[in-house]
N, C-alpha and C positions, 0 to 999 in steps of 0.2 A: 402087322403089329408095329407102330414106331418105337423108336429108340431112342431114348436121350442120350446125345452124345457129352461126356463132358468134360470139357479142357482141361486139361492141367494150368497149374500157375505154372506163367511163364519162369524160366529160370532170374530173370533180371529181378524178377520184383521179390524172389526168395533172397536175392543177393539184397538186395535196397533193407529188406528186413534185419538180415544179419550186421549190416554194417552200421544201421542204426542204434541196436544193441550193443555194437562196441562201442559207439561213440558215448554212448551213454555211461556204462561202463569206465569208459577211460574219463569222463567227466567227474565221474566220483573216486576213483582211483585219484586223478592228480586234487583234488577237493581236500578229499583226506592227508590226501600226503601235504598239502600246502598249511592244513591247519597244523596239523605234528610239528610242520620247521617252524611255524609261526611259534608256538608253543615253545616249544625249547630254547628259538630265540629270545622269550618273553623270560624265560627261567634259568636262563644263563646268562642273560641282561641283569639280573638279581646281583651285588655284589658284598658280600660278609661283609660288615665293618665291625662285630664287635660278638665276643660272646661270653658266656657264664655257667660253671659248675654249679649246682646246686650239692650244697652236703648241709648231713643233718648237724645238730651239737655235737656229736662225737666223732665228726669227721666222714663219715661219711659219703659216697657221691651218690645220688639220688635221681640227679637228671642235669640235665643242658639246656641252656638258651643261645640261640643264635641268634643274629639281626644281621639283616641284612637292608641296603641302601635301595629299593626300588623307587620305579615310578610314580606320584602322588604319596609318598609315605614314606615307612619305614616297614617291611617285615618281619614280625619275630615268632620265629617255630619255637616252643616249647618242647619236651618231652621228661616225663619223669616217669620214676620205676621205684613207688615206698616198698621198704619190706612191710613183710607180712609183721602184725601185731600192731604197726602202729596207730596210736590211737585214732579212729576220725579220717581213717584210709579214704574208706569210701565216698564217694558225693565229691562235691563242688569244695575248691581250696581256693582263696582269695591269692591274689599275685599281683607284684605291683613293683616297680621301680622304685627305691630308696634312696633318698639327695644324698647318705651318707659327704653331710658337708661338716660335720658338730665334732670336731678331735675333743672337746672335753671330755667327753666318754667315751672314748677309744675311734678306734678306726676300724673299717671293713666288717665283714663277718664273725664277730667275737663272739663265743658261746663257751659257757662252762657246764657239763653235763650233771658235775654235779649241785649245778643251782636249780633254782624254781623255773621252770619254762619257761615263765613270764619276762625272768630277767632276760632271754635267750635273745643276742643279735640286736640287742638295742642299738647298738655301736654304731648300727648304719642308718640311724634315726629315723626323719620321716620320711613321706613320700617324696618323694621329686616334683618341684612345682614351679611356680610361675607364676605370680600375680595375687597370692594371698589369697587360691581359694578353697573351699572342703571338697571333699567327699564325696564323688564321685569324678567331680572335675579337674582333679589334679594330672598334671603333666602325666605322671607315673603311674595312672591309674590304670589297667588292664583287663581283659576279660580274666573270667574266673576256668581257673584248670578242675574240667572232671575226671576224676582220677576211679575208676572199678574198685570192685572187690580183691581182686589181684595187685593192684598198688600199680597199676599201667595207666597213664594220661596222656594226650597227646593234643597240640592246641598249634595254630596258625592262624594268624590274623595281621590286618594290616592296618596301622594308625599313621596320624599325622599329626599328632601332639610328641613324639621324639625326635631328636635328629641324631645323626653320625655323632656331633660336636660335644654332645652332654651327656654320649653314654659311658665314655671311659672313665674309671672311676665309681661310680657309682654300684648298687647292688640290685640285683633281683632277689623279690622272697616270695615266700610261699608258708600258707596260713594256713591253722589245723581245721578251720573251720567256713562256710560259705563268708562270701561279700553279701552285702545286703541291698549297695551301691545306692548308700543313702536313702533309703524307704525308712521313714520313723514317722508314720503316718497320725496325724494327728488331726481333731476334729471330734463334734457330737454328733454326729450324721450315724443310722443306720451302716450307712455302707465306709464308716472310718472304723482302725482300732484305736484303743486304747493307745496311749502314749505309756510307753516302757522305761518312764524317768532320766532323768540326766545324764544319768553315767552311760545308759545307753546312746542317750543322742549324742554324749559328747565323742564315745568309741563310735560313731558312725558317722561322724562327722569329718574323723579323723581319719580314718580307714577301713571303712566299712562294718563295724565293729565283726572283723573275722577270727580273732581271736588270737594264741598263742600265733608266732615266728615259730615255726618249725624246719625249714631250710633256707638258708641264703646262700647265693653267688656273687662273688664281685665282676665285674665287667672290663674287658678287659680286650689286648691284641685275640681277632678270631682264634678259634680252638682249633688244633689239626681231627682231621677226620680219622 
């Protein structure tokens, strides 16, 4: 009766196998580790040039804005924290830079608690702009902060319509209500709506028509951590 005899792998080619698998290994080892340094280089290349307390009319602090000087732009983290009760917590809150440049009606963030909300923070006028235009195109114009049912937002993004140069001074706010970013859709077409009259377009033309100033920050030397 024959017998199949059968070789063992030789030792060499069990070694050629293991050592391929290191290499491989260490290729994704050093892979990883070179995007992390890349990475923290990227975000410690990032340098604050400017930041903002948010507080309500009665003083308040609600949240922070930082800006920092990156490459192609400007960064600006967000983060707010409403208490519980206030009205219109939940959802989308318009935010925008204020040219606060108009002293006739005061300076910075002015709020009397106990006026009409509407009067709240007028002080730091319009948005921040450049060229004479509306409504969603303004310098100071921003994405909008979604803030939970817990009064927790948190927002990062990166423009190039601010620089270091134009932010000292000026204010960030934050609105009771969404931006709309200039949608005031008009037309008889099926697929238009209705036009929601003047006073709408002209509050959307202006600032999204988002409604009441319910916190502002002034801007200012970065904030310590």
């Amino acid at each position: 009766m024959a017998h199949q005899v059968l070789t063992p792998t030789p030792p060499i080619r069990r070694r050629s196998r293991t050592v391929l698998v290191a290499i491989v290994v260490a290729i994704v080892v050093v892979g990883l580790a070179g995007a992390a340094v890349w990475f923290a280089a990227w975000r410690t290349g990032e340098r604050a040039i400017a930041s903002a307390t948010l507080k309500l009319a009665d003083g308040r602090s609600v949240g922070r804005i930082d800006f920092f000087d990156a490459q192609g732009g400007t960064v600006v983290r967000a983060r707010v924290n409403l208490p519980a009760g206030l009205a219109g917590t939940a959802g989308f809150h318009g935010f925008h830079v204020h040219a606060n440049d108009d002293a006739t009606n005061g300076n910075g963030c002015l709020a009397q608690p106990a006026q009409p909300s509407k009067s709240w923070f007028t002080s730091a006028d319009a948005h921040l702009d450049h060229g004479g235009h509306q409504h969603p195109q303004h310098s100071g114009d921003l994405p909008s902060i979604y803030v939970t049912a817990a009064g927790r937002g948190d927002l990062e993004f990166r423009t190039d319509r601010l620089s270091a140069a134009e932010l000292t001074g000026r204010a960030v706010m934050l609105h009771a209500g969404p931006d709309n970013f200039g949608r005031v859709p008009v037309g008889g077409t099926a697929q238009d709506y209705t036009a929601n009259g003047p006073q709408a377009a002209a509050a959307t033309q202006a600032g999204g028509n988002s409604g009441d100033r319910i916190a502002c920050g002034m801007i200012g030397a970065p904030a310590n951590d």
